[in-house]
C-alpha positions as CSV (number, residue, x, y, z in Angstrom):
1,X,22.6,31.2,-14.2
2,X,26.2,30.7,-12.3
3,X,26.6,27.5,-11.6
4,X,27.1,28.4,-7.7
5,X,23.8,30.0,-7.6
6,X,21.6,27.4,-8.8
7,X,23.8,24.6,-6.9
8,X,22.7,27.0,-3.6
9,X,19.2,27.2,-5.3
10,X,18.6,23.8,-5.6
11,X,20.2,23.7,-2.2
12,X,17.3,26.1,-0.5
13,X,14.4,23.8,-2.8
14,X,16.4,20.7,-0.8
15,X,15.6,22.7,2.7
16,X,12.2,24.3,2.1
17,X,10.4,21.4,-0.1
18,X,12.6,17.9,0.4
19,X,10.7,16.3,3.1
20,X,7.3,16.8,0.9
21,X,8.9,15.4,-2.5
22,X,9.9,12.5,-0.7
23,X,6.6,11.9,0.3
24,X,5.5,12.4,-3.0
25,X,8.4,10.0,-4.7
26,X,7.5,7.4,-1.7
27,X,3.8,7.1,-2.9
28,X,4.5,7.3,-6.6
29,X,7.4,4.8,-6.6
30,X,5.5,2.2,-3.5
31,X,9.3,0.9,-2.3
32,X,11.8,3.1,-0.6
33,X,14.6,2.1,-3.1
34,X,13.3,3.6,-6.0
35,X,11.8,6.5,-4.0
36,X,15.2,7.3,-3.0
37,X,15.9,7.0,-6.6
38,X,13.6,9.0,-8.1
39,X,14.0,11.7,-5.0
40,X,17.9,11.9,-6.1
41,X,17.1,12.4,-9.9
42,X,14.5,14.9,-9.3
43,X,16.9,17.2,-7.6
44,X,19.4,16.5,-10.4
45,X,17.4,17.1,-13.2
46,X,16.1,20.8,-11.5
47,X,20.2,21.2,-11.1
48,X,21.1,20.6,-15.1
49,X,18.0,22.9,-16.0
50,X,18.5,26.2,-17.2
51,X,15.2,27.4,-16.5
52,X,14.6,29.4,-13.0
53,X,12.0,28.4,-10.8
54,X,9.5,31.2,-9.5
55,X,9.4,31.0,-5.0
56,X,5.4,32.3,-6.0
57,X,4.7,29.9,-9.1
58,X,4.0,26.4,-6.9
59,X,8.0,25.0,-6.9
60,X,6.9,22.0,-4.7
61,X,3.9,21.2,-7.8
62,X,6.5,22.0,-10.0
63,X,9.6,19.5,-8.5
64,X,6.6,16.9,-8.1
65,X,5.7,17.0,-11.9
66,X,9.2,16.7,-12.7
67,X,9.4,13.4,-10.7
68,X,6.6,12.2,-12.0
69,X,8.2,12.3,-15.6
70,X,11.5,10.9,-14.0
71,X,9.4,8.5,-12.6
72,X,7.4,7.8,-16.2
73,X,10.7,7.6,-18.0
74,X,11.7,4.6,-15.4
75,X,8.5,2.5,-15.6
76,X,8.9,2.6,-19.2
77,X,12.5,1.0,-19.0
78,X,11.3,-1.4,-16.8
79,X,8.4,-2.8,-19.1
80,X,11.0,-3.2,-21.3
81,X,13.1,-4.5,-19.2
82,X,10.9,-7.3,-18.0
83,X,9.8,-8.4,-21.2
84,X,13.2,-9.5,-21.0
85,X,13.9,-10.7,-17.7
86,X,10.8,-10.6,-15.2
87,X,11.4,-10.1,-11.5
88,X,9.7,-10.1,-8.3
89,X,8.6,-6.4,-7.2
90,X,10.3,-5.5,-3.9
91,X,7.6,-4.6,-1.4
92,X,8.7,-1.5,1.1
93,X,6.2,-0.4,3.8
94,X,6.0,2.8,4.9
95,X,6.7,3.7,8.6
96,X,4.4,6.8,10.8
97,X,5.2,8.3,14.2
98,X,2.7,9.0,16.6
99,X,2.3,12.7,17.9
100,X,1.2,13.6,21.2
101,X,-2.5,12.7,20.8
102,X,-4.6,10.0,22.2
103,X,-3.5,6.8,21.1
104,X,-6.6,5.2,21.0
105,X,-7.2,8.5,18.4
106,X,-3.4,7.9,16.8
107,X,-4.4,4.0,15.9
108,X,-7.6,5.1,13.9
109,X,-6.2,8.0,12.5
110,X,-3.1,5.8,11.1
111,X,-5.7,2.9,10.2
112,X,-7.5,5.0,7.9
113,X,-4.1,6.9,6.7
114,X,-2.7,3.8,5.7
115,X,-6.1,2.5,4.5
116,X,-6.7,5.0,2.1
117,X,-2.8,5.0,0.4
118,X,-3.8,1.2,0.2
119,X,-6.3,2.0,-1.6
120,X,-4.4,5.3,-4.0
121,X,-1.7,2.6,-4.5
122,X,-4.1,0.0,-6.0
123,X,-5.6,3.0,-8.7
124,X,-4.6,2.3,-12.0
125,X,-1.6,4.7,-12.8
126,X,-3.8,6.9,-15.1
127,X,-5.8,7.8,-12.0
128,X,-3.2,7.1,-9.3
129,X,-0.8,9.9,-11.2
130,X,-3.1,12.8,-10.9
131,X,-4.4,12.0,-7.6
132,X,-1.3,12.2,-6.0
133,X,-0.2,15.1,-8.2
134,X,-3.6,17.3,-7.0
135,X,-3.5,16.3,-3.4
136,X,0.1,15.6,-2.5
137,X,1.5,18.0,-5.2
138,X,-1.4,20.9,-4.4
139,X,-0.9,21.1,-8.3
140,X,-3.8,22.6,-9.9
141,X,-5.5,20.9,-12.7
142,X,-4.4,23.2,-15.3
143,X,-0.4,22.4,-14.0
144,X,-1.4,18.5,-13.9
145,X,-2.9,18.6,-17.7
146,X,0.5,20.4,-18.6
147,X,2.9,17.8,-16.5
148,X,0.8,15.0,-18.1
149,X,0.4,16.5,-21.2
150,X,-3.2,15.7,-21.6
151,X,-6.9,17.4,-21.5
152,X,-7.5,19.5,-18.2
153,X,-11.0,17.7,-19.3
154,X,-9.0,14.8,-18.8
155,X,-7.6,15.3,-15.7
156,X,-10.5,16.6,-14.0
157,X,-12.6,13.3,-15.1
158,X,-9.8,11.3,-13.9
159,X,-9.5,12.8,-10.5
160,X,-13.3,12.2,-10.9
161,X,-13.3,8.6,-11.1
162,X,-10.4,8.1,-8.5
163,X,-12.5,10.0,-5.8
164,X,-15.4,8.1,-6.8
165,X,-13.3,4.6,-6.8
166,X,-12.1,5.6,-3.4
167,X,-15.6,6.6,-1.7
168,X,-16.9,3.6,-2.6
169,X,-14.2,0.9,-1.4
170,X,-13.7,3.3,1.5
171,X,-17.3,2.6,2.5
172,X,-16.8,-1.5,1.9
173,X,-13.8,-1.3,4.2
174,X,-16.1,0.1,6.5
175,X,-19.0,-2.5,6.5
């Protein structure tokens, strides 16, 4: 492929699916640095690849499973990294506007929003990953068992566990 028509390709991806990858790479990576990071690399490595990606074949599952190796790739350099020299985590909160709703409405609804991505964000990584992949990603589990290179099996008794983890300290927080 021209070089001019994939830069305009990854271009259009950029417009139509951006805003939803940086979601994704904001929930995956917890602090707006690396998010940025991740978000930035993502596009770059869909720019270097050869391969074409299919409008009808899930591109926003697909540029989400490419962050998530991106993002694999970096948490692996970082365990090595602080064997060496540990450091503090840098702690970024994530912002939400209010629509034209009921404010009383807006509060619970961002309460339990930001409740339950507490909650996603303290899931082990092995059930974190495919959580954010199936409902953030809309990836289905076949696609998730190939971007994790694991089981569908797997994945499915993963996603599982995270949903039962959830209910349940859903329904402490509620006490």
């Amino acid at each position: 492929m021209h070089s001019d028509e994939r830069t305009r390709e990854v271009e259009a991806l950029v417009h139509t699916f951006g805003k939803r990858l940086y979601a994704f790479c904001l929930r995956l990576a917890a602090c707006r640095t690396d998010a940025d990071d991740l978000y930035q690399q993502t596009f770059l490595r869909v720019l270097d690849m050869s391969r074409r990606i299919e409008p009808d074949n899930n591109p926003a599952g697909f540029l989400m499973a490419v962050a998530v190796r991106i993002w694999r790739d970096e948490q692996a350099k970082k365990a090595r990294r602080y064997k060496i020299a540990p450091m503090e985590p840098n702690q970024d909160k994530l912002e939400h506007a209010a629509d034209d709703r009921r404010t009383e409405q807006i509060v619970e609804e961002t309460m339990l929003r930001r409740q339950v991505q507490d909650l996603v964000q303290k899931l082990p990584e092995t059930l974190r990953v495919p959580v954010l992949l199936f409902y953030m990603g809309g990836l289905p589990v076949r696609e998730i068992a190939e971007a994790l290179d694991m089981p569908q099996g797997t994945v499915k008794s993963r996603l599982h566990q995270a949903r039962q983890q959830l209910k349940s300290e859903l329904g402490e927080l509620s006490l």
